[in-house]
N, C-alpha and C positions, 0 to 999 in steps of 0.2 A: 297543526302539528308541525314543528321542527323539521325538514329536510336535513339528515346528516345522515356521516356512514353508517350503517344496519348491516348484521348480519343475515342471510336470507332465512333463516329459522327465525328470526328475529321479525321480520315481514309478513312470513307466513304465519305465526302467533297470531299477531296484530289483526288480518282479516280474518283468520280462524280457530278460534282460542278456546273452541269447545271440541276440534279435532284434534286427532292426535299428531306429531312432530311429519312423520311421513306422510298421510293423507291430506293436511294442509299444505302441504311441498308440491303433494300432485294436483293438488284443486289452483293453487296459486298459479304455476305454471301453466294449466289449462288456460285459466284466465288470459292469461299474457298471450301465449299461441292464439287463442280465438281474435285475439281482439288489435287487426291486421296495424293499425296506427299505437300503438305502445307496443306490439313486436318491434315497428320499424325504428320507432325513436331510441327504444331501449339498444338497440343493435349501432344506430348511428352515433351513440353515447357509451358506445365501445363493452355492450353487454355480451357475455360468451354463455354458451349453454355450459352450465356447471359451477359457475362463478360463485363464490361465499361470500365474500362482502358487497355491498353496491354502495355505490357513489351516491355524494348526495343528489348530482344530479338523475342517475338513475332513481331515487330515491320520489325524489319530487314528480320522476316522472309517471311512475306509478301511480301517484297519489293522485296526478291533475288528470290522470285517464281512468283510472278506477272509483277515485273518489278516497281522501281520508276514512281510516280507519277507524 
């Protein structure tokens, strides 16, 4: 998959597309907080808690620590 801009509902779909808009928001999130090395990069790549679009490189970063969707 493509790394480009996303919006964060648009992210959150992608890993959970059987939840609903909010609850994939909070499981998404959760992920990132748990998982101390894609907090850190996502933050060093200029991520702000609340943000609505992400970067491709945010984008990518997710994907190479969570795994494609």
């Amino acid at each position: 998959m493509k790394a480009t801009t996303y919006s964060m509902k648009e992210i959150c779909a992608m890993y959970f597309p059987h939840n609903t808009q909010a609850s994939a928001g909070v499981q998404l999130k959760r992920w990132i907080n748990y998982n101390d090395k894609l907090n850190q990069a996502l933050i060093e790549a200029g991520y702000r808690n609340g943000q609505k679009l992400l970067t491709p490189l945010q984008v990518s970063l997710i994907f190479q620590y969570l795994g494609e969707p």
